[in-house]
N, C-alpha and C positions, 0 to 999 in steps of 0.2 A: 251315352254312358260315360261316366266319369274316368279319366285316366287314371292308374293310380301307380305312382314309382315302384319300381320292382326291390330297389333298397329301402323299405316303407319305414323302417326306423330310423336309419340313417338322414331320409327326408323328414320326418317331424324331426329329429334333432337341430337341423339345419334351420328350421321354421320357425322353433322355439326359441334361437339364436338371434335370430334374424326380427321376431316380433316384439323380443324382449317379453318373452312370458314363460310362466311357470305353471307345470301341471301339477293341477290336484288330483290324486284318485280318492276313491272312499274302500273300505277293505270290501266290499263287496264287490269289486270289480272284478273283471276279468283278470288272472294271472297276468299277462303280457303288458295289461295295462295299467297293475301295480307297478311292474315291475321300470316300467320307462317315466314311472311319475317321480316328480323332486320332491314329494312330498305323501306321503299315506296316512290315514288316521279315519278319524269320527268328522262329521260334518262340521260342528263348531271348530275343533279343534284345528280345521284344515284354513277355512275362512280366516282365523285370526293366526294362522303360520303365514297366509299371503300377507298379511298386514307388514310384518315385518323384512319385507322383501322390497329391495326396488324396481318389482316385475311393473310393466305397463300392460303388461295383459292377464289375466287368470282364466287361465283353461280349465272347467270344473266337471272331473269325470265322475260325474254322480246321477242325481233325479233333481226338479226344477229347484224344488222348493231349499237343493242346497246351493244352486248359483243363485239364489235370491239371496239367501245370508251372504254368500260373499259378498255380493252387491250392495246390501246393507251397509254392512263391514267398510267398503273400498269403494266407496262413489265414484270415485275419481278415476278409476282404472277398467279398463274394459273387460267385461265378463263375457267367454263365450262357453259355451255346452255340448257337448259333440253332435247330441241329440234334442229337439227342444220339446218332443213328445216322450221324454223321459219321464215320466210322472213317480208318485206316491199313491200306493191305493188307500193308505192312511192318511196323509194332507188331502186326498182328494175325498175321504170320509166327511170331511168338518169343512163344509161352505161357509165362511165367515155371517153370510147373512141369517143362516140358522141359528150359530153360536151367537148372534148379536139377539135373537129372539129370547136364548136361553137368559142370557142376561138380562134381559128386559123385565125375567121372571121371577128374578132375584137381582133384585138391585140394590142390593149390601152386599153380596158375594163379590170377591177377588178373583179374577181368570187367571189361570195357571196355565200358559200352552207349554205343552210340548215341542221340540222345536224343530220334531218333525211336521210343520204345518206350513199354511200359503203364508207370505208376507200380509195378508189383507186381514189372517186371523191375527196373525202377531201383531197386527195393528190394533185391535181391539181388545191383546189382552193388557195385564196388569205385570206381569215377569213372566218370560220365558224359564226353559229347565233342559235341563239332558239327561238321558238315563245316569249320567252319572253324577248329578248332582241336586237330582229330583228331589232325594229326601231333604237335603241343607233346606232349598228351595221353599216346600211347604213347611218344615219345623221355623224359619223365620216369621211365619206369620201369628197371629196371637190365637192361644184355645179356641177361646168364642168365633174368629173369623171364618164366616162362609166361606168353601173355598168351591168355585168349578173348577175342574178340572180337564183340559182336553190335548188332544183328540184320541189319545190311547184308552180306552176302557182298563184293559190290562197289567200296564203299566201303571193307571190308578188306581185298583185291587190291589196292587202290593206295595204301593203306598202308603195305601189306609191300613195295611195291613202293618207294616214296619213304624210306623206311625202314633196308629192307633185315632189316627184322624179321618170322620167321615166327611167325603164330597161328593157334589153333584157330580157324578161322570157323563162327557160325553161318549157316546156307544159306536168309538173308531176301533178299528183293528188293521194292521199288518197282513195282508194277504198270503205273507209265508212263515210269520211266524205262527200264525193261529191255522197253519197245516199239520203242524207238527200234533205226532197222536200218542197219548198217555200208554196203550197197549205196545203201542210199537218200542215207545222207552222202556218199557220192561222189560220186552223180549232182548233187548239188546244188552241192556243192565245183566240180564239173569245168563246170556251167553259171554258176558265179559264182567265174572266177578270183580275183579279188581280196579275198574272204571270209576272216575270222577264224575260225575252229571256238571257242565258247565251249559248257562241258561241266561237268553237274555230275560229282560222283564215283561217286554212285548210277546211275551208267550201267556198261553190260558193259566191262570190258577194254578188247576188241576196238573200239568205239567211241572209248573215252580214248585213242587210241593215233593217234586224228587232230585230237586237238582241241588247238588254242594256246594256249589257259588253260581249267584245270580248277581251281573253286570249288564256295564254298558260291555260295547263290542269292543274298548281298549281294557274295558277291565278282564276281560273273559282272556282275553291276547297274554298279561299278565297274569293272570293266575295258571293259564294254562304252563307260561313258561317257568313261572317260579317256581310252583309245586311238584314236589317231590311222589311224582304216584304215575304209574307204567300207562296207563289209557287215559284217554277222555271222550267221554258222550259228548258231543258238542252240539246243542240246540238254538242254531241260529245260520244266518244264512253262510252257504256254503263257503262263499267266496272270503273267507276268512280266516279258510283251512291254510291259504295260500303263505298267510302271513306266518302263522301258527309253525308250518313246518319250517318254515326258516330260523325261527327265534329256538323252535324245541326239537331239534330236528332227532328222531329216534324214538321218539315216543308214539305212541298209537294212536293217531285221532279220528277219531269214529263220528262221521257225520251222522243226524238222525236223521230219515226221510220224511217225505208229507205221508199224508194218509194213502197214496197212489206211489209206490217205488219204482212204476213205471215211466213216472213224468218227474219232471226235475222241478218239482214243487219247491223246497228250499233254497233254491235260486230267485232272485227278483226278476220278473223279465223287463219290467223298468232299468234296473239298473244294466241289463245284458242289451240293453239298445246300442247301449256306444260303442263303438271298435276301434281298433286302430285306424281305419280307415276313415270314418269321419274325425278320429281328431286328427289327423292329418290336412282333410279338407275344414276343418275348422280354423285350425290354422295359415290355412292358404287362403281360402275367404275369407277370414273373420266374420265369419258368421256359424252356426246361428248365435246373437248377438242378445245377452239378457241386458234388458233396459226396462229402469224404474222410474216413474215418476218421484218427485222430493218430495211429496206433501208426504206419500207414503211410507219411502222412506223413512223419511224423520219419524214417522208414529209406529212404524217396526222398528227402529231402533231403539226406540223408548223405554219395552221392556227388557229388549238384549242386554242394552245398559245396565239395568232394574238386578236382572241376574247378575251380569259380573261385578256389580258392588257388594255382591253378598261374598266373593272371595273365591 
């Protein structure tokens, strides 16, 4: 059984000191483990804050497929994860080899991933996107162009939707955000008149179709703290609330539940892998240790790139 210091934050700080590294969190973490990170955000956003650091390590408290972008990002610098069975149930939706089939079946179509995906998809597509800049994304490409879209179904419904442009979608979804249930936001709307509906995109249709702003998970942060109104419904995962009371603190934030209010459904349990305790031991081992081959690399980066020229 592993020893673990009884000053357990005073140790990672000492570690993090000592390794020359910076943590990432992502906002769906655990409280404690926002709260000791040098850095919080969206997964891209977080990858290219390490860029600008002279860390020699990146500690990335998220799921794989976001120390893959950093890795993308930071060849040079060592990426470790606290957990390395952190997964995505949505990157884990879209096996690169299926989506290469897709393609095969439309070979004038453009692949759009989404950038929650494996590095091996982003290798095969044409430009990455983020919820938050998904639309720029697809309006760059020309009327007539095919476009697949993956791995979110969801997110490219209201796409096409904002748009007006059809695509092939591939049929991923988010294991917590497509918990969340249309009667249950009502019930909560109709006991909290005065509530804002805030909603990522990763949610069903039928859910974005009550909500008064739909974002990424920095825009939802922002809107919740800009806006002038006493509540907010918040449909997205929970660990977000964390950031949310800090920035608005007084305001009512009303998590929505899954379809079961007995299980902590709008929780990731991907991303509830890590604790303080492995990244602790993350950093006294250096391990677990994400390592990429270059061929790969260089062909995930290709469309990362693709998207940040667009601005």
């Amino acid at each position: 059984m592993e020893k673990i210091p009884s000053d357990l934050l005073g140790a990672i700080d000492e570690l993090r000191k000592a390794r020359k590294a910076v943590i990432l969190a992502h906002y769906y973490q655990e409280p404690d483990i926002q709260d000791i990170a040098d850095y919080i955000g969206d997964s891209l956003q977080l990858a290219r804050a390490a860029q600008k650091t002279d860390a020699e390590v990146i500690l990335f408290c998220g799921v794989h497929f976001m120390a893959e972008t950093a890795k993308i990002l930071n060849p040079t610098r060592t990426v470790l994860i606290p957990d390395m069975k952190a997964g995505c149930s949505l990157a884990d939706s879209c096996p690169a080899p299926l989506l290469q089939r897709m393609k095969d079946r439309h070979p004038n179509a453009k692949v759009v991933s989404y950038i929650n995906c494996s590095a091996a998809v982003k290798a095969i597509s044409d430009v990455i996107c983020t919820s938050s800049n998904a639309e720029r994304v697809i309006r760059s490409f020309p009327a007539e162009q095919e476009i697949i879209f993956a791995p979110d179904r969801n997110l490219g419904a209201w796409l096409q939707k904002q748009t007006g442009r059809q695509m092939q979608l591939w049929p991923g979804t988010c294991q917590v955000h497509e918990t969340f249930n249309e009667r249950k936001l009502i019930e909560l709307a109709t006991r909290n008149p005065g509530a804002k509906v805030v909603a990522h995109p990763e949610c069903e249709p039928t859910l974005l179709a009550y909500a008064d702003f739909v974002g990424s998970t920095s825009a939802l942060l922002d809107y919740v703290t800009r806006t002038d109104a006493p509540a907010f419904i918040v449909a997205t995962e929970s660990g977000i609330l964390h950031q949310m009371k800090k920035q608005a603190p007084g305001k009512n934030l009303i998590p929505l539940p899954g379809m079961d209010e007995n299980c902590a459904c709008n929780e990731c349990p991907h991303m509830r892998r890590n604790t303080l305790e492995k990244i602790y031991l993350a950093l006294r081992d250096m391990q677990p240790r994400l390592e990429m081959g270059e061929e790969l690399r260089l062909a995930a980066l290709k469309p990362l790139e693709a998207m940040m020229a667009l601005g």
